[in-house]
C-alpha positions in Angstrom: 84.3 114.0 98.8 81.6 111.3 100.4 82.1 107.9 100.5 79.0 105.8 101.6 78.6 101.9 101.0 76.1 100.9 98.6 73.4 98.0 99.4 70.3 96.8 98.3 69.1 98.5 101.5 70.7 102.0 101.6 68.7 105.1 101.3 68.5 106.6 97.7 71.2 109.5 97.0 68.7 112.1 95.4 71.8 114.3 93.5 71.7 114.2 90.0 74.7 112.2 89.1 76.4 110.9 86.1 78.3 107.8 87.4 80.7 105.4 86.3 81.4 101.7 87.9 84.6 99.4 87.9 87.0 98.1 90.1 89.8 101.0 89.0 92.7 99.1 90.3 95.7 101.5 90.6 93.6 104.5 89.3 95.7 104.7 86.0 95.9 107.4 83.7 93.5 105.2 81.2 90.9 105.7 84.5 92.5 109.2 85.0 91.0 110.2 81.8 87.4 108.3 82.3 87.1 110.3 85.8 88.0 113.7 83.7 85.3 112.6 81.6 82.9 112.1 84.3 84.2 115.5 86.1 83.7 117.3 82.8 80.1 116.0 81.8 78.9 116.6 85.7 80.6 120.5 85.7 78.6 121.2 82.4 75.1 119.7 83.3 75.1 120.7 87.2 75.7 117.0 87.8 77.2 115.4 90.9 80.4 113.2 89.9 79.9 109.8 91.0 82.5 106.5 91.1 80.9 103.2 91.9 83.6 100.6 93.0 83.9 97.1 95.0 85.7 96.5 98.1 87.3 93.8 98.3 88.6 93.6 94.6 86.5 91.3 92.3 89.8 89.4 91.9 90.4 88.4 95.5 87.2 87.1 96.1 86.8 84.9 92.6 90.8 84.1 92.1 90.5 83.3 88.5 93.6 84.9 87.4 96.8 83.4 89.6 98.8 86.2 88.7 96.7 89.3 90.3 97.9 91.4 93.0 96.5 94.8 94.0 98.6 98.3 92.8 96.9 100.3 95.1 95.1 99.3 98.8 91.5 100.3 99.2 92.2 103.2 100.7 94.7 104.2 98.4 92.3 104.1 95.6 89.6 106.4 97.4 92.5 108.7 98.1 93.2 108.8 94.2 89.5 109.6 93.4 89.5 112.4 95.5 92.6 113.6 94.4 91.3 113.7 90.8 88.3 115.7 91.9 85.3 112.9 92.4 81.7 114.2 94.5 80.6 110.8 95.7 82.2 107.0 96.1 80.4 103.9 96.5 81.7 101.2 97.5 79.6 97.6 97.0 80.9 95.0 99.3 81.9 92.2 97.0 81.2 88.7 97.8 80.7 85.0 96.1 76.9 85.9 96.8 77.2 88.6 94.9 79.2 87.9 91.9 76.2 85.6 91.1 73.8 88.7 90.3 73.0 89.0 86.7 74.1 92.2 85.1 70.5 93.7 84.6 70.0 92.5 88.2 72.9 94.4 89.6 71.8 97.4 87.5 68.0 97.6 88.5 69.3 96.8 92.3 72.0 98.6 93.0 72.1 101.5 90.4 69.0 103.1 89.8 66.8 102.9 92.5 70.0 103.7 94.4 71.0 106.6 92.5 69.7 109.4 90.4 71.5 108.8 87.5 71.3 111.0 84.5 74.2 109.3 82.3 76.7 106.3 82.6 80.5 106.8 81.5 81.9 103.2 80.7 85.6 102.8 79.3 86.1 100.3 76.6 85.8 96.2 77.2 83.9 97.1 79.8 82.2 94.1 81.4 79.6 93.6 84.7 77.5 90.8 86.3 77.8 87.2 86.7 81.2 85.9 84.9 80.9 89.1 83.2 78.0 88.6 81.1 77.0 92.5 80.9 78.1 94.3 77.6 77.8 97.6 76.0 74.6 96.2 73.9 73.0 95.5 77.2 73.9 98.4 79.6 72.5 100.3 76.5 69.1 99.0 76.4 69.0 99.3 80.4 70.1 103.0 79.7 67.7 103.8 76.9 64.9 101.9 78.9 65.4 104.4 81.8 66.1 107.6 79.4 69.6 107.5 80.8 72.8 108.9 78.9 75.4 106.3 77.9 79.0 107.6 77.0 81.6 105.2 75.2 84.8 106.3 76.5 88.2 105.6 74.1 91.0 103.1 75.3 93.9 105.7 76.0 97.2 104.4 74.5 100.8 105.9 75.5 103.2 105.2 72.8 100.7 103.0 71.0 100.7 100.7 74.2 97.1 100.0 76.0 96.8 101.8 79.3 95.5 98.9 81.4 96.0 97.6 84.9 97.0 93.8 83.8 99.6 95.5 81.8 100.7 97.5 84.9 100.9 94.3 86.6 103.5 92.5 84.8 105.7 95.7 84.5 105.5 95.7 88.6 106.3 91.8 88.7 109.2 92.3 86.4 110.6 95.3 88.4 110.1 97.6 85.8 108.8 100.6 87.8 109.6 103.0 84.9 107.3 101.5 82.4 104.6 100.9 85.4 104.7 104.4 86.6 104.6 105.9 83.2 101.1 104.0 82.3 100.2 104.8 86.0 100.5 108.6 85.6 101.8 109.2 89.7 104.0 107.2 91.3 103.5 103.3 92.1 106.2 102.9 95.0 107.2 106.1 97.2 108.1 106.7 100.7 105.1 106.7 103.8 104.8 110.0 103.4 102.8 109.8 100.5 99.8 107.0 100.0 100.9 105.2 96.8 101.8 101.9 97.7 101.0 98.5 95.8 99.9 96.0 97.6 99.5 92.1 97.3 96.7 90.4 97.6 97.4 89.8 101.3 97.4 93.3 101.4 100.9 93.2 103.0 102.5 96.1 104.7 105.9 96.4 101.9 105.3 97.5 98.7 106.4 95.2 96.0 109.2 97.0 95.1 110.6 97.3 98.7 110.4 94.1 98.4 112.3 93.6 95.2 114.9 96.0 96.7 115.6 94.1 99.8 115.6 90.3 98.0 118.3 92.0 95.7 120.3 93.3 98.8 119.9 89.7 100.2 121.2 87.8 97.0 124.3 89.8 96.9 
């Protein structure tokens, strides 16, 4: 798998690519079956599968939601999308400069004169741009515009719940690593010999539930 950053000023990638863009916290099995998706669509056409992602997180840059904390490190996360059988990752480096960009500024920046894309995968809710203006309705002009495929993918439920990584979140904070790691779909806390870590936002060393573990051995 490649993983390149992605700038205004980076040299075109010529491959044929269907692509899909988000931050993909945790890689959960709600983004597990976006990236199938993608996989699928690229094997059939002769595409080149494609992730485009931010580094650092949206979230630590903006801070709007006090209760945020990344499930998986950066490197984590690349790990993940090659695990589940991605071509190409790029990475945009997120700043306050850039969260100002317009949605159909980012796209006709960063997207297509950047790549060849051929279609767009986008889950559901999905949101882009400046306080996350971008919608389905516009990402779908800018697609039909450029003759470029757009795919809705479906919300994936477990047991009628929502896979999603806010839920995730609260199951981690409240120690419920059963619940967590079902929705995740691989495991949220393991030894060092395996990359699956969360991390806070400081991007500490201890995974939250290490954490949890040695508080608990401290209080008794």
């Amino acid at each position: 798998m490649n993983c390149r950053e992605l700038t205004p000023t980076s040299l075109p990638y010529s491959e044929p690519s269907v692509i899909t863009v988000g931050s993909f916290d945790g890689v959960h099995l709600g983004h597990q079956a976006l990236l199938q998706q993608v996989n699928n669509y690229a094997q059939q056409n002769n595409y080149k599968s494609v992730v485009v992602t931010f580094d650092p997180h949206p979230q630590e840059i903006l801070q709007t939601n006090p209760n945020f904390f990344l499930i998986n490190s950066f490197e984590q996360k690349i790990a993940l999308f090659e695990k589940f059988g991605i071509d190409t990752v790029f990475v945009i480096p997120f700043s306050a400069e850039f969260a100002q960009k317009s949605a159909t500024e980012f796209f006709l920046t960063y997207i297509f004169p950047k790549i060849n894309v051929k279609a767009i995968f986008i889950g559901p809710n999905h949101h882009f741009g400046k306080k996350r203006e971008g919608n389905a309705d516009i990402l779908a002009r800018l697609c039909e515009e450029k003759n470029i495929a757009l795919i809705m993918a479906h919300e994936l439920k477990v047991d009628g719940v929502e896979v999603r990584s806010t839920l995730i979140r609260k199951y981690i904070k409240q120690n419920d690593w059963q619940n967590a790691e079902k929705l995740m779909g691989h495991a949220i806390f393991s030894n060092t010999d395996t990359p699956f870590q969360p991390v806070a936002p400081q991007k500490q060393n201890k995974s939250l539930k290490e954490n949890s573990m040695e508080k608990q051995k401290t209080e008794k």
